[in-house]
C-alpha positions in Angstrom: -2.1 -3.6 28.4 -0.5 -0.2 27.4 2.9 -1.5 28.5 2.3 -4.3 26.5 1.4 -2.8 22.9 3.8 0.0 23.5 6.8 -2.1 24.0 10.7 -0.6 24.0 11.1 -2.1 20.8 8.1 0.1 19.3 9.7 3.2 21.1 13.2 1.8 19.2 11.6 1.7 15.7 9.7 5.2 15.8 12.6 7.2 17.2 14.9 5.5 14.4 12.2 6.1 11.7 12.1 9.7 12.8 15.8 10.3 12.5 15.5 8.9 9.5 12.9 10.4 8.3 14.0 13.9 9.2 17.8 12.9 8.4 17.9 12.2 4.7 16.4 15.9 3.4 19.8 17.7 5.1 21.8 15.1 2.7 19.7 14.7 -0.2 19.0 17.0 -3.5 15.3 17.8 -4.4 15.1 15.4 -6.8 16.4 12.1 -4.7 13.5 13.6 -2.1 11.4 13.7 -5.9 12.2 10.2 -5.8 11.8 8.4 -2.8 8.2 10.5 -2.3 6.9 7.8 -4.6 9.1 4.6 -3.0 7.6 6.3 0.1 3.8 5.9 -1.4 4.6 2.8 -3.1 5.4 0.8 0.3 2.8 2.7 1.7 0.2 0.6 -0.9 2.4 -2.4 -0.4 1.9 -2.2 3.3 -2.2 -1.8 2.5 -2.2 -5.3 0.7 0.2 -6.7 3.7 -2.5 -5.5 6.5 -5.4 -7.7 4.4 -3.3 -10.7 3.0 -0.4 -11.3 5.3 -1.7 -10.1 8.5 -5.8 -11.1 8.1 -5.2 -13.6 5.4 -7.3 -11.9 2.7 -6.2 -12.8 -0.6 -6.8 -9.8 -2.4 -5.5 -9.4 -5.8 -7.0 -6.6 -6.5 -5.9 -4.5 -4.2 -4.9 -1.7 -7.0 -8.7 -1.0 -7.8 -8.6 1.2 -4.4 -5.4 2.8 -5.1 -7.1 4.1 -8.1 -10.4 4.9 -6.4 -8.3 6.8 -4.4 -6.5 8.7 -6.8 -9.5 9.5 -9.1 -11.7 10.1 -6.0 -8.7 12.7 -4.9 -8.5 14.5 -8.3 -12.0 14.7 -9.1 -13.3 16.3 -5.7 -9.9 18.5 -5.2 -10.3 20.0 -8.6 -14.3 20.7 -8.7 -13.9 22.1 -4.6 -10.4 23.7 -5.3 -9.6 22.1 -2.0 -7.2 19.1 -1.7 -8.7 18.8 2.1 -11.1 17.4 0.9 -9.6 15.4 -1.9 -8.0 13.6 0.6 -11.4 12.8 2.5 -12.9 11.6 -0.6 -9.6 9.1 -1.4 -10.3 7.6 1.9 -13.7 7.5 1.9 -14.6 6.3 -2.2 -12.4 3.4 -1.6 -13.7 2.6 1.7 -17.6 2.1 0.5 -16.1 0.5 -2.3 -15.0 -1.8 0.0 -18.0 -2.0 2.1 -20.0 -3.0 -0.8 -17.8 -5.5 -1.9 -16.5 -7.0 1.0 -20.1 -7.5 2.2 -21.4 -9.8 -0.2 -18.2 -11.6 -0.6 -17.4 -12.2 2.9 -21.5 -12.7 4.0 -21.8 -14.9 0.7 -19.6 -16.8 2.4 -17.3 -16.7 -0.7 -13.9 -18.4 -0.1 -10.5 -17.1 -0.1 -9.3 -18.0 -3.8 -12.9 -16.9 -4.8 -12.6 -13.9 -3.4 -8.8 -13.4 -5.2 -10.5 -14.5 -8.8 -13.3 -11.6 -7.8 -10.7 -9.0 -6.7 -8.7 -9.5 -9.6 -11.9 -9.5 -12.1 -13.2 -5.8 -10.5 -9.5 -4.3 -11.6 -10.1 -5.5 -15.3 -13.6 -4.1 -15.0 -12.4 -0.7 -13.7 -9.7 -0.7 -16.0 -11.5 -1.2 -19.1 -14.7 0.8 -17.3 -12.3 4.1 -16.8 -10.6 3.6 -20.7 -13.8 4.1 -21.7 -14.3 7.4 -20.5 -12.9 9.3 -23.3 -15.5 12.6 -24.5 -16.8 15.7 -23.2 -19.7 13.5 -21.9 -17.5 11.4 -19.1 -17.3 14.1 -16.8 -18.3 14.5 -13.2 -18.7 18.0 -12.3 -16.4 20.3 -14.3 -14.0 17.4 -14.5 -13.5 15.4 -17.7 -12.6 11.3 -16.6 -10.1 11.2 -19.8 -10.4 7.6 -20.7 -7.1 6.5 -21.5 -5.6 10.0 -21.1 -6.6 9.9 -17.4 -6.7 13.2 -15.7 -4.1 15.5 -15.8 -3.2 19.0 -13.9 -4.0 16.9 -10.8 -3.3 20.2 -7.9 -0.9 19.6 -5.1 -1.7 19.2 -1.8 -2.4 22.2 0.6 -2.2 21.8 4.4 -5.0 23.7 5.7 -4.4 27.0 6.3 -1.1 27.7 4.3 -1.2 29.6 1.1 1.3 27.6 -1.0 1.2 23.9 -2.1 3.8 21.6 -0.7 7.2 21.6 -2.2 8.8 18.6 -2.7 10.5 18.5 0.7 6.7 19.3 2.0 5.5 16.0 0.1 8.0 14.2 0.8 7.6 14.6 4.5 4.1 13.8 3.9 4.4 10.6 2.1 7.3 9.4 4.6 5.1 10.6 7.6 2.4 8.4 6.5 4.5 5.3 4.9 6.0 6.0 9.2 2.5 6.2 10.7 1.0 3.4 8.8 4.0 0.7 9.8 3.9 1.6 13.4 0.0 1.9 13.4 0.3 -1.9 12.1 2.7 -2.7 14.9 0.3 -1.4 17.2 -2.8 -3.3 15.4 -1.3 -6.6 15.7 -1.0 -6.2 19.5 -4.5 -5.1 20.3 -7.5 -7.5 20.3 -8.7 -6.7 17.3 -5.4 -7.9 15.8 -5.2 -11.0 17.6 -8.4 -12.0 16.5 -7.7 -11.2 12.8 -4.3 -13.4 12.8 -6.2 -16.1 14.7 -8.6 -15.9 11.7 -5.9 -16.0 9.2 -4.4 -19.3 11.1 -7.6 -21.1 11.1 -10.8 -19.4 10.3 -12.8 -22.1 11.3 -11.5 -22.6 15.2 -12.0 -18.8 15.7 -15.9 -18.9 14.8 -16.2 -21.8 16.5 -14.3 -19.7 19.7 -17.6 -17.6 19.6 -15.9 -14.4 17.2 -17.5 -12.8 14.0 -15.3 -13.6 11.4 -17.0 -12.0 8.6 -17.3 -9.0 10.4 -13.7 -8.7 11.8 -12.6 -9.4 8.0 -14.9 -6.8 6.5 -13.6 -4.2 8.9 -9.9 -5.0 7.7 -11.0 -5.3 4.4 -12.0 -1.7 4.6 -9.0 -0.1 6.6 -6.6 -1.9 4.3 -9.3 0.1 1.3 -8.3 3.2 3.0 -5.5 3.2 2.8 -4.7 2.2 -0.8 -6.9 5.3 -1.1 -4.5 7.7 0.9 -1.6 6.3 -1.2 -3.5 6.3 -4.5 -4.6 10.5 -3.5 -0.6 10.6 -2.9 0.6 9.4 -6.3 -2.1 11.9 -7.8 -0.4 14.8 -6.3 3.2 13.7 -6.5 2.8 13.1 -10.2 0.0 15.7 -10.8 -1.9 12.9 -12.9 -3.9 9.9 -12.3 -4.7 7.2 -15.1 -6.5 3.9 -15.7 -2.9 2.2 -15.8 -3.4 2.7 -12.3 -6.6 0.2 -11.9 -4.2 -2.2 -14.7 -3.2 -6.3 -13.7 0.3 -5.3 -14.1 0.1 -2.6 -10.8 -2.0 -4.7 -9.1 1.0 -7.9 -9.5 3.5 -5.3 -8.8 2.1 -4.9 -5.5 1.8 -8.4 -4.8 5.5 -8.5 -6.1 6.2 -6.0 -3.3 4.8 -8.4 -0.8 6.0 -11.7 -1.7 9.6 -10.3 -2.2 9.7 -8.5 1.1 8.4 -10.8 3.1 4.9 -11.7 3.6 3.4 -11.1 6.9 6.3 -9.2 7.9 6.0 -5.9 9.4 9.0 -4.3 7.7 9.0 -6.4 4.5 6.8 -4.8 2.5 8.3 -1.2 2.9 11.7 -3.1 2.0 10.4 -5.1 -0.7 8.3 -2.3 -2.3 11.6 0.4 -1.9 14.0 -2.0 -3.4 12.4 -2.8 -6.7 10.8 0.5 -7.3 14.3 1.6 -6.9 15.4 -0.6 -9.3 13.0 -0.5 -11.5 13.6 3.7 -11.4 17.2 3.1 -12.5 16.5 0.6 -15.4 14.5 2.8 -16.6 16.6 6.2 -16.6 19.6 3.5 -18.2 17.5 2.3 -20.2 19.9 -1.1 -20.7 16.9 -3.5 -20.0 13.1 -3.4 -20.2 12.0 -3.3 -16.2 8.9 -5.6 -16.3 11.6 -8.8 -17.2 13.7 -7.4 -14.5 10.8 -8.0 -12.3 9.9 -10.7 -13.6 13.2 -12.1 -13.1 13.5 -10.7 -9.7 10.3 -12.9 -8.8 11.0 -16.2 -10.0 14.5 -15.9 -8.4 13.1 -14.5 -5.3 10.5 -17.4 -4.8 13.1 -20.3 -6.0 15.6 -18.9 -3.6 13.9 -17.0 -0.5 10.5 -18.4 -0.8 9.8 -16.7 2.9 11.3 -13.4 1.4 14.0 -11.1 2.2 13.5 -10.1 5.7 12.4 -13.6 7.0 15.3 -14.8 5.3 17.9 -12.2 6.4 16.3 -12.9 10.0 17.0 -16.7 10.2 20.4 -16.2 8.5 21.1 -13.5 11.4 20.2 -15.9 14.1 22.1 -18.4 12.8 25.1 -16.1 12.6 25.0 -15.2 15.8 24.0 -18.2 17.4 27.3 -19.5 15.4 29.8 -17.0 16.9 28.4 -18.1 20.2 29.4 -21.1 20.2 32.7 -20.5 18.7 33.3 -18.4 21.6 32.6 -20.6 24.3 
C-alpha cells in the first residue's frame, strides 16, 4: 500500500520541487522572491478550491470567504497575543468551523451541487458587505479595530517559534513555497489513499457510492473543511506578506479569480492550478506595473479564450498534445 501511494513518480516530483524551490533564491533579487511569495500563496488558494471542486466535485464558489477568515482570523489573534503562532492556528481553525457549520447543513440538508455554489457565492457577498461595515472605534475585537473598508493594516510578520526576528523575504518566501510544495504533494498522496478514492468516486457518481454502503455527506464535509483550511493558511499568508488584510479579500471578483485559476489550469489536475494561478497572477502583476491595459479585461479575455480554445485547460491540453507528439515521431520512426 505504501509502495503504492509513494510511487517513483511522487519521489520525481518532490525532489524536482525541492531543487526548485531551493534553486531560484541563489538566482533571484529580493524583490522577484517579493513577488513570487504571493504567486506562491495564490496557487496555494487555487489548489484549496481544486481539492473541493475538481477532486471531490464540490462546487464551491465561494471559496474566497475562508481565505479571508483566514487572513482576518490571522491578524486579529497575532496582533491582540503578539504571537503569529498562534495567528496561524486561528487561520486554520476560524475557517475550518466556518466550514463545519456550513457544510453541515448544506451537505445533511441534502442541498445539491448548484445550490450549494448559489449559497457559497451568497455568504462572500454577506461577508463582504458584513466586514465594510465595520468602520468605528466600536468594531473591534480585542484591542483590534475591524476597519470596515480600510481593513486592517500593520498586519505583523510571521515569527518561527523561537527566533527573535520576523522572516525576511527569503524567510517567507520559503514558507509560502514550502507550503504551496507540501500542499500539491499532500494532494498527490490524498488521491491515492482511501479516503481519496472514495471522494473521486463521489465526484463521478454520488449516487452509486451511497448506494456502495459509504457516507457521502460525511466524506464531503470532511473535504469541505480541509479544502477551508487551507484557504485559511493562504489567506494568514497574504496577511503577513502584504502586512494588511481587507474586505476586497471576501469580494466576487477574488472569489472568480480563483475559479479563473482553476478552469485555466486545468481542473482536476494536480499541477494545473499552481500553473494556472502563477501564470495569470504573473500577468496580471506586469499589466499592472505597465500599466498599458486594465488587468481585469485581460482576464477576462484570457477566460473566454481559454474556455473557447482549451476548454480542458492548459495542462490537460499540453498533455494530449504531448502524447500525440510523441506518439507521432513513433511512428515516423518505424
Amino acid at each position: 500500500m505504501i509502495r503504492e501511494i509513494v510511487s517513483p513518480a511522487f519521489l520525481a516530483a518532490s525532489a524536482i520541487g525541492l531543487v526548485v524551490l531551493l534553486g531560484i533564491p541563489l538566482l533571484s533579487e529580493e524583490y522577484t522572491l517579493f513577488n513570487l511569495t504571493v504567486f506562491a500563496v495564490m496557487a496555494l488558494m487555487a489548489m484549496s478550491l481544486n481539492l473541493v471542486w475538481g477532486i471531490g466535485g464540490i462546487l464551491s464558489l465561494g471559496q474566497a470567504v475562508f481565505f479571508g477568515l483566514g487572513g482576518y482570523a490571522y491578524a486579529i489573534t497575532a496582533m491582540n497575543l503578539d504571537s503569529s503562532s498562534w495567528g496561524l492556528v486561528a487561520a486554520i481553525a476560524v475557517p475550518a468551523v466556518f466550514a463545519l457549520l456550513m457544510g453541515y447543513f448544506t451537505f445533511y440538508g441534502r442541498i445539491s451541487d448548484v445550490y450549494f455554489g448559489v449559497v457559497s457565492l451568497t455568504l462572500s457577498l454577506i461577508m463582504y458587505n458584513l466586514v465594510n461595515s465595520t468602520s468605528g472605534d466600536f468594531y473591534r475585537i480585542g484591542s483590534v479595530q475591524i476597519g470596515g473598508y480600510n481593513g486592517i493594516p500593520s498586519v505583523p510578520p510571521i515569527s518561527l517559534p523561537g527566533a527573535s526576528e520576523p522572516l525576511d523575504f527569503a524567510g517567507m518566501y520559503y514558507l509560502a513555497g514550502g507550503a504551496m510544495l507540501l500542499v500539491y504533494l499532500g494532494t498527490r498522496l490524498f488521491v491515492k489513499t482511501p479516503f481519496g478514492r472514495v471522494v473521486i468516486s463521489i465526484r463521478e457518481n454520488e449516487l452509486r457510492a451511497e448506494l456502495l454502503g459509504y457516507d457521502v455527506r460525511r466524506h464531503k464535509l470532511l473535504l469541505f473543511i480541509l479544502g477551508a483550511a487551507l484557504s485559511g493558511i493562504a489567506g494568514a499568508l497574504f496577511a503577513a506578506w502584504g502586512a494588511f488584510i481587507g474586505p476586497d479579500n471576501f469580494a466576487v471578483g477574488f472569489a472568480a479569480q480563483t475559479i479563473i485559476w482553476v478552469l485555466f489550469g486545468g481542473l482536476g489536475t494536480l499541477i494545473g492550478p499552481v500553473v494556472g494561478a502563477m501564470l495569470i497572477t504573473g500577468l496580471t502583476t506586469w499589466l499592472g506595473s505597465v500599466r498599458m491595459l486594465e488587468p481585469n479585461i485581460v482576464l477576462g479575455l484570457v477566460f473566454v479564450i481559454s474556455v473557447l480554445v482549451l476548454p480542458m485547460g492548459i495542462v490537460p491540453a499540453a498533455r494530449k498534445y504531448g502524447a500525440r507528439l510523441l506518439k507521432t515521431g513513433k511512428d515516423a520512426r518505424s
